[in-house]
N, CA, C and O atoms as a GROMACS GRO file, in nm:
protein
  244
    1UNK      N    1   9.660  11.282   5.455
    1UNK     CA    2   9.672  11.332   5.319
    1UNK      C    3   9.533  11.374   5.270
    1UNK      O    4   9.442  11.292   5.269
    2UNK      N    5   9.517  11.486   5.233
    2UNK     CA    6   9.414  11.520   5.197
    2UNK      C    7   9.326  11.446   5.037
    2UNK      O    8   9.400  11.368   4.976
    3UNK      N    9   9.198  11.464   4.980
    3UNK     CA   10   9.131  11.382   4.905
    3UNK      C   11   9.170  11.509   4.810
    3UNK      O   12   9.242  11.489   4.713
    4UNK      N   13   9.120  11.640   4.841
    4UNK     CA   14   9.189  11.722   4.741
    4UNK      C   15   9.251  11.786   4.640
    4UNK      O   16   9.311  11.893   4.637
    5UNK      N   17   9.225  11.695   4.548
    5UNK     CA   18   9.367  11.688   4.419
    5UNK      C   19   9.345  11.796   4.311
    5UNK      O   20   9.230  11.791   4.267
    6UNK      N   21   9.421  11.893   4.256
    6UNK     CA   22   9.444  11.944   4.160
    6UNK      C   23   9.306  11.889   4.045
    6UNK      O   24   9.305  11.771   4.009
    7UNK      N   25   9.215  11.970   4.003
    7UNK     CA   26   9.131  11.937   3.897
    7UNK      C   27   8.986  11.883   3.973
    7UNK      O   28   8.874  11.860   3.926
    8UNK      N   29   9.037  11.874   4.104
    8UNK     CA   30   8.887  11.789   4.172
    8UNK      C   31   8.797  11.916   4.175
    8UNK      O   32   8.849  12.026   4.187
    9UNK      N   33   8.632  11.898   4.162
    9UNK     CA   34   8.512  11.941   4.186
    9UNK      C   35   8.455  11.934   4.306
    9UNK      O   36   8.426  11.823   4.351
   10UNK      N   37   8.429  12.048   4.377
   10UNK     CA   38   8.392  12.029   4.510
   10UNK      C   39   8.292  12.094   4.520
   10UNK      O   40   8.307  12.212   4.489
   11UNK      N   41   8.122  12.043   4.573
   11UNK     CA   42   8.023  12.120   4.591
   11UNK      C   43   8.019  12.142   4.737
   11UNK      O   44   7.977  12.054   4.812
   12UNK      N   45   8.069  12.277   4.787
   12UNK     CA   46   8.087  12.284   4.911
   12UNK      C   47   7.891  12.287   4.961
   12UNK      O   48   7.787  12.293   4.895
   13UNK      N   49   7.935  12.274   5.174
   13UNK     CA   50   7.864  12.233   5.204
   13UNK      C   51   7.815  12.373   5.318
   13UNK      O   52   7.697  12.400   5.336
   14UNK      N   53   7.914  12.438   5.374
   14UNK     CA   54   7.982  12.460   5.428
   14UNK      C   55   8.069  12.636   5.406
   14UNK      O   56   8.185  12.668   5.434
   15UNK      N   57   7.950  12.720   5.345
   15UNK     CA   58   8.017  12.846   5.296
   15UNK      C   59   7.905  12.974   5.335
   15UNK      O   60   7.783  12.976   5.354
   16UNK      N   61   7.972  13.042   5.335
   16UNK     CA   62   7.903  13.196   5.369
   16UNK      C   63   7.744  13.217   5.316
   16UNK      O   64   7.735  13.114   5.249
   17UNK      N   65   7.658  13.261   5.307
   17UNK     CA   66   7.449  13.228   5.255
   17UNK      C   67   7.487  13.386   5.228
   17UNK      O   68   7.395  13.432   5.162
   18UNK      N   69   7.562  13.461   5.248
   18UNK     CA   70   7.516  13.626   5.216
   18UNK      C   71   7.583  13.689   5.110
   18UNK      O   72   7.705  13.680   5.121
   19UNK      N   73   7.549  13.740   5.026
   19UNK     CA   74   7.631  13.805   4.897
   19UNK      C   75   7.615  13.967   4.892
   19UNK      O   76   7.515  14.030   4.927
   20UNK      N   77   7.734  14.020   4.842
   20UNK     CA   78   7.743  14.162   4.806
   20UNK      C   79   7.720  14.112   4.625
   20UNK      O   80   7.784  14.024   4.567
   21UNK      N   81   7.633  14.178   4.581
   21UNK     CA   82   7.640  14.144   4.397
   21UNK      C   83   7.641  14.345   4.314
   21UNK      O   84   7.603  14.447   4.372
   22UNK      N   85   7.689  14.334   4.196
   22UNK     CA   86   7.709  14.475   4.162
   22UNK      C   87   7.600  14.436   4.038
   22UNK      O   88   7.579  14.322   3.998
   23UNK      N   89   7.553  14.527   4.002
   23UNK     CA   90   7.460  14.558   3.875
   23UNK      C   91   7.458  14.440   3.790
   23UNK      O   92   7.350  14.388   3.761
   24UNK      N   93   7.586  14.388   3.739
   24UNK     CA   94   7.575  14.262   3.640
   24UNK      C   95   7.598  14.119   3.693
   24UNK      O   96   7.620  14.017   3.628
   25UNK      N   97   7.587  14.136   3.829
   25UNK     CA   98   7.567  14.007   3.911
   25UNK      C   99   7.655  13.947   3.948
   25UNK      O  100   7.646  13.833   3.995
   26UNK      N  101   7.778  14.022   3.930
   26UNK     CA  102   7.895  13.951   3.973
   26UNK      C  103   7.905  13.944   4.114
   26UNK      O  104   7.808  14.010   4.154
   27UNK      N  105   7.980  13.892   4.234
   27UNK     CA  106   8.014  13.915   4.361
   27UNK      C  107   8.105  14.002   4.365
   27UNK      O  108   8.201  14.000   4.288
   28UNK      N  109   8.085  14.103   4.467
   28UNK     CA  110   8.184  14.162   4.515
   28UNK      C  111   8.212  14.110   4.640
   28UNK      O  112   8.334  14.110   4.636
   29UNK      N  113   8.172  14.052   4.779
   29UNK     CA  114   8.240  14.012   4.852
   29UNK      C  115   8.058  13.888   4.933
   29UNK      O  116   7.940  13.873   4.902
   30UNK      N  117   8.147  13.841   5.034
   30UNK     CA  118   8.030  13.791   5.075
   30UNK      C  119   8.015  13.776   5.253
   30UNK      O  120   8.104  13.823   5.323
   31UNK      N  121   7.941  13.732   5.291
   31UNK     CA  122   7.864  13.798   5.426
   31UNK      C  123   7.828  13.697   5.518
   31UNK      O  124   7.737  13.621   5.484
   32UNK      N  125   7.889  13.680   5.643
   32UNK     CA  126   7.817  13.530   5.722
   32UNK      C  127   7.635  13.549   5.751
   32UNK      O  128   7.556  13.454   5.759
   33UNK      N  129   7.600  13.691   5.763
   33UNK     CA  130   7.462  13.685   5.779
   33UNK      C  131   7.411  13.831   5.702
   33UNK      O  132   7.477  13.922   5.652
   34UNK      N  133   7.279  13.813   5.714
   34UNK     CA  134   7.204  13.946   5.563
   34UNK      C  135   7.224  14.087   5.643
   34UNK      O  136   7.242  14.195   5.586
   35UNK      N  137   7.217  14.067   5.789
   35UNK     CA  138   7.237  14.242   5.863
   35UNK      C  139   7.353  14.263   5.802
   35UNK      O  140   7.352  14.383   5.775
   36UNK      N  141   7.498  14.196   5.747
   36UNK     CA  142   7.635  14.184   5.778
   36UNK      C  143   7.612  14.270   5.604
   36UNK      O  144   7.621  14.390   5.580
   37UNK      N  145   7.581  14.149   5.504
   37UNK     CA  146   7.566  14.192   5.365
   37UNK      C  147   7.500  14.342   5.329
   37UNK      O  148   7.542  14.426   5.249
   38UNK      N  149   7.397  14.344   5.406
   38UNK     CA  150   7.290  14.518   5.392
   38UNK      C  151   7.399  14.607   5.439
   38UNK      O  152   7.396  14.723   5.399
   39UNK      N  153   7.506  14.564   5.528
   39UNK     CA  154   7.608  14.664   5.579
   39UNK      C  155   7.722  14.722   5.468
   39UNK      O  156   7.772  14.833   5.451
   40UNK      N  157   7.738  14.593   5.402
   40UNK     CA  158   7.847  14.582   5.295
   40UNK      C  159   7.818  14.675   5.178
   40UNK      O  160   7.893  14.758   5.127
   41UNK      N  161   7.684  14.641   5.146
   41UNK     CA  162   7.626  14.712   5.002
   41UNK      C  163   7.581  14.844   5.045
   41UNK      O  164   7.531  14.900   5.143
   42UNK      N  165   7.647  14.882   4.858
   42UNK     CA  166   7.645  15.053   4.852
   42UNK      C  167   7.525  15.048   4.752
   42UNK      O  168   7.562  15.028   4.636
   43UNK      N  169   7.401  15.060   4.766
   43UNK     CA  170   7.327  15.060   4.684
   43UNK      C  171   7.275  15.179   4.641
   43UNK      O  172   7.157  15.199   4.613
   44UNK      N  173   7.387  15.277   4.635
   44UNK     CA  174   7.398  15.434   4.551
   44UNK      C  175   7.415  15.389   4.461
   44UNK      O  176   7.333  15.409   4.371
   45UNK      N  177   7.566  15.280   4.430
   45UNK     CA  178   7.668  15.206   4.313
   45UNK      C  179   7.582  15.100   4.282
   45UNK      O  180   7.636  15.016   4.210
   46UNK      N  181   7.420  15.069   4.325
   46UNK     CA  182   7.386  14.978   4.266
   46UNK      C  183   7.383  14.813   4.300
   46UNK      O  184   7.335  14.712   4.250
   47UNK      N  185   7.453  14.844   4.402
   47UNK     CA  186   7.515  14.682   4.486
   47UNK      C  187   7.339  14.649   4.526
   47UNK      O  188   7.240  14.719   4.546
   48UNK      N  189   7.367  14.511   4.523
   48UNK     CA  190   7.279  14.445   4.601
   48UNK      C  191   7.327  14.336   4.671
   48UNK      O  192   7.440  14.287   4.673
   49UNK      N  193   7.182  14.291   4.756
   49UNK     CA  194   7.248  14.197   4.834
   49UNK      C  195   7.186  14.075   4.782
   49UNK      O  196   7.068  14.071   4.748
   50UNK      N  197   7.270  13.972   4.775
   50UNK     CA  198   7.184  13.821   4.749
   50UNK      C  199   7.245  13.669   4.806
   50UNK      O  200   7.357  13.637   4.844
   51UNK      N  201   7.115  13.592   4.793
   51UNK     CA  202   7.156  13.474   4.924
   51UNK      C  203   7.215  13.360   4.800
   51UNK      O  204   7.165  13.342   4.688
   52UNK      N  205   7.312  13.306   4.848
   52UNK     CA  206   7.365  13.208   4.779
   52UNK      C  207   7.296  13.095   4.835
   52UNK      O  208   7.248  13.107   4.948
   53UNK      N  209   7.278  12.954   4.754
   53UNK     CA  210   7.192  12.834   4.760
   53UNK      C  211   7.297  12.747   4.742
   53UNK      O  212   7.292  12.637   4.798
   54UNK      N  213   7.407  12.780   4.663
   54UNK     CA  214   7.525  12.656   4.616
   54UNK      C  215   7.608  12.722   4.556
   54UNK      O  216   7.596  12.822   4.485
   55UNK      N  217   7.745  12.630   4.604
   55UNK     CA  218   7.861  12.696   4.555
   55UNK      C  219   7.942  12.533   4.503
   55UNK      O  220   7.952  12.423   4.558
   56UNK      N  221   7.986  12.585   4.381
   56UNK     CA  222   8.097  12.451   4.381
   56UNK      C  223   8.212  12.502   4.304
   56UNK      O  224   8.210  12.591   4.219
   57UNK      N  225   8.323  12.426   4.354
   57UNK     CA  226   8.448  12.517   4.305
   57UNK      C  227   8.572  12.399   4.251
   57UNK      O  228   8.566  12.287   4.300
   58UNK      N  229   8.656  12.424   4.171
   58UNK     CA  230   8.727  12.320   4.111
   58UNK      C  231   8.887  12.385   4.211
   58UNK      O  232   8.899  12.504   4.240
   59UNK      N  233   8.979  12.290   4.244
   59UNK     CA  234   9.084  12.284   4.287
   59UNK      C  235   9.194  12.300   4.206
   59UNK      O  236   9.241  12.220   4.125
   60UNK      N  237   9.227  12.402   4.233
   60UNK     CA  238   9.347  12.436   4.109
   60UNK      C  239   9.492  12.402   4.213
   60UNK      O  240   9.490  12.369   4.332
   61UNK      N  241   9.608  12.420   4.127
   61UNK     CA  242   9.762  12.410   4.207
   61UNK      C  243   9.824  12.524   4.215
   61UNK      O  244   9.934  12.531   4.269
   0.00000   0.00000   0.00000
């Protein structure tokens, strides 16, 4: 049975380091390594690329 529950906080350990980001910093997708991310981004549209440090995410149902 998983620890898992609906509402739990999880600071993963264990997630992708490469980011696609658009002008106002949102993600558009993300990247196992930075050759992979520089591939992804259209930086005509402004994309950049950036390294994630931490991610934590809440468990919804």
């Amino acid at each position: 049975m998983s620890n898992l529950r609906t509402g739990t906080t999880v600071k993963a350990t264990d997630f992708p380091k490469w980011l696609v980001i658009n002008e106002e910093g949102a993600v558009i997708t993300y990247a196992s390594t930075r050759k992979w991310a520089r591939e992804f981004a259209d930086h005509t549209r402004g994309e950049r690329i950036a390294q994630a440090t931490a991610l934590t995410y809440t468990v919804k149902k």
